[in-house]
C-alpha positions, 0 to 999 in steps of 0.5 A: 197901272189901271186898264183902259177903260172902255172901248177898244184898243186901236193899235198903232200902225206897225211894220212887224207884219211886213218885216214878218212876211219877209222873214218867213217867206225868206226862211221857207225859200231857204229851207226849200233850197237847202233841200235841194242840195243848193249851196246857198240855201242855208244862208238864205234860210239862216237871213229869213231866222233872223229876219223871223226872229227879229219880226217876234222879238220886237213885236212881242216886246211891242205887246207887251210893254203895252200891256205893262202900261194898262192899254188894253182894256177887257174887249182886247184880253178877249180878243186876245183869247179867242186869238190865241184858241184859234191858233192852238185849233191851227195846231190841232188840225196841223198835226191831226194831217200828220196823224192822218198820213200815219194812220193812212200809210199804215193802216191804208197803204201797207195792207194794200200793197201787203196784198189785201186788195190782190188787183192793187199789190199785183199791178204795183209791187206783186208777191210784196209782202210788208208790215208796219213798221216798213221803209216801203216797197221800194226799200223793203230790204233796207235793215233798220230798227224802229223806235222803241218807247223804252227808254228815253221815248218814256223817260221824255213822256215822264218829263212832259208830264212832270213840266205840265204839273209843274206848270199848274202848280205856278199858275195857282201859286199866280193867282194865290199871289205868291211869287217865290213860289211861282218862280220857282216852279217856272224855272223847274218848267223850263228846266223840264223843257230843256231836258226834254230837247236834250234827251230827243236830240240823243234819241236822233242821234241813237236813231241815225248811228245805231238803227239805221233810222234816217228821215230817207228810211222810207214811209216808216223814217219820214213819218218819225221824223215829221211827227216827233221833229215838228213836235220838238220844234213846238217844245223849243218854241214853247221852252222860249215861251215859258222862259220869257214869261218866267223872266216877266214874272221875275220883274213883278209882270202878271196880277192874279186877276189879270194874267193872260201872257202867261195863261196863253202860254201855259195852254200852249204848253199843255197843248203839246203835251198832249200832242206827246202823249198821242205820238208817244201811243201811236208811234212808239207802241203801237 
């Protein structure tokens, strides 16, 4: 169908974003109270899931069958673009807080309390001698391994990568116009971000039955598992993206000239890839 022509799209009045406020506050009441060991939190967390899936299934579905039938015109493709740039820049500065208190506690803290300052480690942890990685002063004698980059923190940084080339080889076989072969490098993408889940969630298994490597194992345990677990949050967030822009394609959805569902989340995905590749230097080598 033909874009709308001229002016701006008005959306019609909508009641996603309520049903959306709902969910979400429901979802982080219910993570605040399962983490603190109330029983019913993880049905109240459970509801706000549902209640936030819900909230995106239908308003995205809402989106798109309005794309599909040609309302929105180039002023709205714009503002969808410096929507979805604004988001991914939320991201940026989400994890740069994260990198921050990483490179905080060891690079800041530990030398501290190590006794670089002799007046700070004397008046909180005298004669404390620690060294990243550490649990802490509180837990210095806790006996836990760190995290390696070798193997699966590798083979996952291979992946990532493979799926961010695979990504690109579909976006030019998009606006080539040759849909098999934009399929099937979109399933290989998705195929890539399934293994990628699967093979981090056998390296927090490895973390908690061999090492001793738990998100209470101090400063070094907390940040692991903040930095690596969000950024597995983003890949199942952006593996369901791509999945469903795959099945978009597989109906015939995306023109060459005109194809920003799928080019958002393809920057998405490119977004975490790149995200991988700083926790895969600074948390795993260095």
């Amino acid at each position: 169908m033909a874009q709308a022509e001229g002016g701006y799209y008005v959306p019609h009045g909508s009641n996603w974003p309520i049903i959306g406020s709902v969910g979400m506050t429901t979802l982080v009441v219910g993570i605040a109270m399962y983490l603190e060991g109330m029983g019913v939190g993880t049905w109240v967390l459970g509801a706000g899931a549902l209640i936030t899936a819900w909230m995106v299934i239908g308003w995205f579905g809402d989106v798109i069958r309005e794309s599909v039938k040609g309302l929105y015109s180039d002023q709205v493709d714009r503002s969808l673009r410096w929507g979805m740039i604004w988001f991914i820049f939320s991201e940026i500065m989400f994890f740069a807080a994260f990198f921050g208190a990483l490179f905080y506690a060891r690079t800041l803290s530990v030398p501290w309390l190590s006794g670089e300052d002799p007046a700070t480690s004397r008046l909180l942890w005298d004669s404390m001698a620690l060294n990243w990685p550490t649990a802490g002063p509180g837990n210095a004698a806790m006996d836990f391994q760190p995290m390696g980059p070798w193997p699966l923190p590798t083979i996952n940084t291979l992946i990532l990568l493979t799926s961010g080339l695979t990504l690109t080889v579909a976006h030019h076989a998009l606006k080539e116009g040759n849909r098999a072969k934009l399929i099937t490098f979109m399933w290989m993408t998705v195929a890539l971000g399934v293994i990628f889940t699967g093979f981090q969630g056998y390296e927090y298994y490895e973390a908690y039955a061999h090492l001793n490597l738990r998100m209470d194992t101090g400063i070094y345990g907390s940040t692991f598992f903040m930095l690596t677990g969000f950024h597995g949050m983003h890949v199942v967030i952006g593996t369901i993206l791509l999945l469903v822009i795959t099945l978009r394609c597989m109906k015939g959805h995306f023109r060459p000239d005109s194809h920003f569902g799928f080019e958002g989340a393809a920057w998405y995905w490119h977004f975490v890839d790149v995200v991988w590749l700083g926790l895969y230097i600074f948390v795993y080598i260095l």
